[in-house]
C-alpha positions as CSV (number, residue, x, y, z in Angstrom):
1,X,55.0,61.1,86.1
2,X,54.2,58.1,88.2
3,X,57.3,55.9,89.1
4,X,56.4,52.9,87.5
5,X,55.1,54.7,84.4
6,X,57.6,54.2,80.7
7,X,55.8,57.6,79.2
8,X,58.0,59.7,76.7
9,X,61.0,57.0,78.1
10,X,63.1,54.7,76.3
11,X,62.8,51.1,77.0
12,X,65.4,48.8,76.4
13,X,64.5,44.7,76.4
14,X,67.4,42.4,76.7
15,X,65.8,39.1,74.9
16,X,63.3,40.7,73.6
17,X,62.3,37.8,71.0
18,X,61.7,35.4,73.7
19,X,58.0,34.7,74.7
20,X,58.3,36.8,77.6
21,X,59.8,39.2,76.3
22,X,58.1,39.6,73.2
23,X,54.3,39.9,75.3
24,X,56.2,42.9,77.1
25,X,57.3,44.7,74.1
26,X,53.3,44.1,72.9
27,X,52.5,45.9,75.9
28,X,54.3,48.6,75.9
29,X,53.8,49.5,72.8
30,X,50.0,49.4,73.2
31,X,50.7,52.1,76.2
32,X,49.5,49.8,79.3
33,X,52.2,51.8,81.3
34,X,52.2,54.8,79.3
35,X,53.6,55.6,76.1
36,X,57.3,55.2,75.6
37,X,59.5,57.1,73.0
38,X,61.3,53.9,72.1
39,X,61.4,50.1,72.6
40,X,64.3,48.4,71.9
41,X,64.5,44.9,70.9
42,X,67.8,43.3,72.0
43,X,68.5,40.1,71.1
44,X,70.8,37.9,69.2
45,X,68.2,35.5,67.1
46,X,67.3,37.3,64.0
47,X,64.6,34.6,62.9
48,X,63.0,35.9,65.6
49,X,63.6,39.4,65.5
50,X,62.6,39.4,61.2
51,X,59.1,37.6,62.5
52,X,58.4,39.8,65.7
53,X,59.5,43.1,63.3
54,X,57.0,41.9,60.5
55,X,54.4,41.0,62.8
56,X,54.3,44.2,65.2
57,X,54.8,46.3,61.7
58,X,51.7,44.2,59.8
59,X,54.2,44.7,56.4
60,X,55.5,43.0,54.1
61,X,59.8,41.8,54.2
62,X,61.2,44.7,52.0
63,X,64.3,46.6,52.9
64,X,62.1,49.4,53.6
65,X,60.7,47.3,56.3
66,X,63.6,45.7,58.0
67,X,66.1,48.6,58.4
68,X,63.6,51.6,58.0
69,X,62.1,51.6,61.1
70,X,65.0,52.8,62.8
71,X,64.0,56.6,64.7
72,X,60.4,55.7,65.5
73,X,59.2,54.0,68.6
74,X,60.4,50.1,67.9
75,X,63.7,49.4,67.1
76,X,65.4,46.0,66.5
77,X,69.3,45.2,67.4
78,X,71.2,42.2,66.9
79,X,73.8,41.4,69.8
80,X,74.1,39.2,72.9
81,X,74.4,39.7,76.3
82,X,77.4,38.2,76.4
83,X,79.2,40.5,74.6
84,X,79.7,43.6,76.3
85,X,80.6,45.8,73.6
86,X,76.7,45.7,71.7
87,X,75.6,45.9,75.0
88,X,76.9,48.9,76.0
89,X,75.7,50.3,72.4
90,X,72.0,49.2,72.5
91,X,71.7,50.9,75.8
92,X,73.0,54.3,74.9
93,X,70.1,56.6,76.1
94,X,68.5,54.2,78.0
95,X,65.9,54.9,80.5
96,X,64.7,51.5,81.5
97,X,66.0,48.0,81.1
98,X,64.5,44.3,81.5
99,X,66.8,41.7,81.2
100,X,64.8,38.7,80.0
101,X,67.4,37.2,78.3
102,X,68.7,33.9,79.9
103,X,69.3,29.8,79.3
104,X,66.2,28.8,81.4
105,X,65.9,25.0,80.4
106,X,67.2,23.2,83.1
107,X,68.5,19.7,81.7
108,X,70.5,22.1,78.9
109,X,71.9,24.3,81.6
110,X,72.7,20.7,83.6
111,X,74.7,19.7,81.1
112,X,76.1,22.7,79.3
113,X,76.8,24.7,83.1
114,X,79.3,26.9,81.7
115,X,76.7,28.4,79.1
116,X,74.2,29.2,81.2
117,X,77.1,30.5,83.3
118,X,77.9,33.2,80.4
119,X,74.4,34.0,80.0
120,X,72.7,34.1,83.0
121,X,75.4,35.5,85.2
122,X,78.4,37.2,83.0
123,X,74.8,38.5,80.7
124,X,73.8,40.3,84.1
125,X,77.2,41.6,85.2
126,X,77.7,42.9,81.9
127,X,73.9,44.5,82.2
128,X,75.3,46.3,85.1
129,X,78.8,47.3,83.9
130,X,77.0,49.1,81.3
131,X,74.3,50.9,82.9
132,X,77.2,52.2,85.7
133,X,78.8,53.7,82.7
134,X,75.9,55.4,81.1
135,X,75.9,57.6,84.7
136,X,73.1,57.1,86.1
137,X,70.9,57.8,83.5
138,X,69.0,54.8,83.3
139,X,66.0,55.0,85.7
140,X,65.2,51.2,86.6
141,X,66.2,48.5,85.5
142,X,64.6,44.9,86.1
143,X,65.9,41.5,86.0
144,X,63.5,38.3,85.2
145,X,63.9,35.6,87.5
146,X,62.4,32.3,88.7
147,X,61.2,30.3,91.7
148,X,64.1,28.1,91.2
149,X,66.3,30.3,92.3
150,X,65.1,29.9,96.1
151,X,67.1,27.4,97.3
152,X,68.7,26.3,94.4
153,X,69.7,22.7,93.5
154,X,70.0,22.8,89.5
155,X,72.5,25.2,87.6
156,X,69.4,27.0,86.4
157,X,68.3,27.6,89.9
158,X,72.0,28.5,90.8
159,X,72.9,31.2,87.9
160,X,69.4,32.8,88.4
161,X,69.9,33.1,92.4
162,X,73.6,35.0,91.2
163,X,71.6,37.1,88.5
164,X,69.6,38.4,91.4
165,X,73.0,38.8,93.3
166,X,74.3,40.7,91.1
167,X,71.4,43.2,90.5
168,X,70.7,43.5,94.4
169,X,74.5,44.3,94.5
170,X,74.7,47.4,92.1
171,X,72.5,49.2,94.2
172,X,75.2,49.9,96.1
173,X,77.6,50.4,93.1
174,X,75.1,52.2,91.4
175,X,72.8,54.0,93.5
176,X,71.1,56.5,91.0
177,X,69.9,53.3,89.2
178,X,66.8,51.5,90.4
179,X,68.0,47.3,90.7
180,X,65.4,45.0,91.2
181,X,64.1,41.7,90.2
182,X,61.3,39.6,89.4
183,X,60.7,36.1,90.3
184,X,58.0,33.7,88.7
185,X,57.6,30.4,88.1
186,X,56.4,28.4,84.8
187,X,55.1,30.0,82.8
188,X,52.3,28.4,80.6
189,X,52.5,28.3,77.1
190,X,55.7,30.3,76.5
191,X,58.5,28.1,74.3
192,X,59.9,25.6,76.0
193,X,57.0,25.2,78.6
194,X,56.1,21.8,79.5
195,X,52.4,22.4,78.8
196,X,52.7,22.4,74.9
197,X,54.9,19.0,75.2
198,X,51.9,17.6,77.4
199,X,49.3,18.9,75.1
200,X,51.0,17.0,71.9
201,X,51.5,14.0,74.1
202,X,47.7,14.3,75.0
203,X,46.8,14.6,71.0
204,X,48.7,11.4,70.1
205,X,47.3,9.3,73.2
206,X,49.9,9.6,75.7
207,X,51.6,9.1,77.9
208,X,52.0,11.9,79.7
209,X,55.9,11.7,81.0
210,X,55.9,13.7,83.9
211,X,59.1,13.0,85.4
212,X,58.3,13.1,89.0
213,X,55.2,13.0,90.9
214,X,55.4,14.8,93.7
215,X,57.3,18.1,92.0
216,X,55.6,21.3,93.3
217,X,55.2,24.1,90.8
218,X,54.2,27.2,90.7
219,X,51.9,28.0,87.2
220,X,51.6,31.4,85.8
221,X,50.5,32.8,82.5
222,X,52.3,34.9,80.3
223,X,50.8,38.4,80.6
224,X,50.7,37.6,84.6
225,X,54.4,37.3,84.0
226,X,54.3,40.8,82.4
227,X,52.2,41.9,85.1
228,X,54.9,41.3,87.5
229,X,57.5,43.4,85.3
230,X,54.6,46.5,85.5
231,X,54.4,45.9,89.2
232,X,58.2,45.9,89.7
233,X,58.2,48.9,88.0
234,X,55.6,50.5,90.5
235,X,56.5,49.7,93.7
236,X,59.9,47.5,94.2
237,X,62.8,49.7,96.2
238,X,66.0,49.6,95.6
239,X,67.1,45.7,95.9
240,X,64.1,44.4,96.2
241,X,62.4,41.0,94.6
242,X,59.1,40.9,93.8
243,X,57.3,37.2,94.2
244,X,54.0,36.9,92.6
245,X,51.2,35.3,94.7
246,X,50.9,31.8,92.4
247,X,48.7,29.1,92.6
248,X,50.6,26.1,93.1
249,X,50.6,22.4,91.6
């Protein structure tokens, strides 16, 4: 089996119903990196998890539908990453984990810090806590960062640099387990992305509030997101983080 391929393994998504996330489950269950026994979708929005189940399942919202999918290859749990104990349960017989979940707006984690705080860094440790308990039986497991956390000067940037820390740091606690992280920047169209908001100030004749000028970023599109998650997968060692070649703007 090649290292990077999920095939026969199951896959475990932390914020699974986010638009990240949710592209990634679409690919793995269409076999792009082989075909995995199970995905599990863990997140704690179940809006999001009923309309993701009923539109990967193409059926219609009957009982049958929402807990009878249970023991085939996509399975839906409610929990946060917050809270250790459902956790530690949706990764029992894990193989692989991505950690997408995370409070990624910066002006909301400016002003709510200890939030993003709970999420972004306890959510991680808590990753890790449980994935050192299972024994080493989880293979990889992938955290989902962002440019911001180079050099950070926003509480986004700053909880994202310690996600990283902390995965880069189990390697040492955990070495059977595979740590490593991804690190993109914005990612076009996804919920939340600036894009949409410019489009809709676009369609009702602007202006365009772009709230400063000379702000580099670094654009990428969802499935090259994804892409970076596969590539991860593939190739990172132990520790490492993998930076996407981006066009800037």
């Amino acid at each position: 089996m090649n290292e990077g391929s999920v095939e026969g393994l199951r896959v475990v998504v932390v914020g699974g119903t986010g638009s990240l996330g949710r592209r990634l489950c679409e690919r793995l269950l269409a076999g792009e990196a082989g075909r995995p026994s199970k995905v599990v979708v863990f997140s704690r929005d179940e809006a999001k998890q009923h309309a993701m189940r009923l539109a990967l399942l193409h059926r219609s919202a009957t009982e049958e539908v929402l807990f009878g999918n249970f023991g085939r290859d996509l399975e839906f749990r409610i929990g946060d990453v917050r809270d250790y104990a459902s956790v530690r349960s949706a990764l029992d017989g894990a193989d692989v984990v991505v950690n997408a979940a995370a409070l990624k707006q910066v002006p909301v984690c400016e002003y709510f810090p200890e939030q993003a705080i709970l999420t972004n860094c306890l959510g991680a440790a808590n990753l890790v806590r449980a994935v050192s308990e299972l024994g080493g039986r989880v293979r990889a497991a992938v955290g989902l960062s962002t440019d911001k956390a180079c050099l950070p000067f926003n509480v986004m940037g700053m909880t994202k640099a310690l996600q990283e820390r902390i995965f880069v740091a189990a390697n040492v606690t955990c070495p059977s387990t595979r740590f490593v992280a991804v690190r993109y920047g914005n990612v076009l169209g996804s919920r939340g992305s600036v894009v949409r908001l410019f489009h809709d100030q676009v369609r009702r004749g602007g202006p365009l509030t772009v709230t400063e000028p000379g702000m580099t970023r670094f654009l990428v599109t969802l499935d090259q997101a994804v892409d970076t998650v596969f590539a991860a997968l593939r190739l990172a060692n132990p520790g490492e983080t993998l930076v996407p070649r981006a066009p800037s703007a």
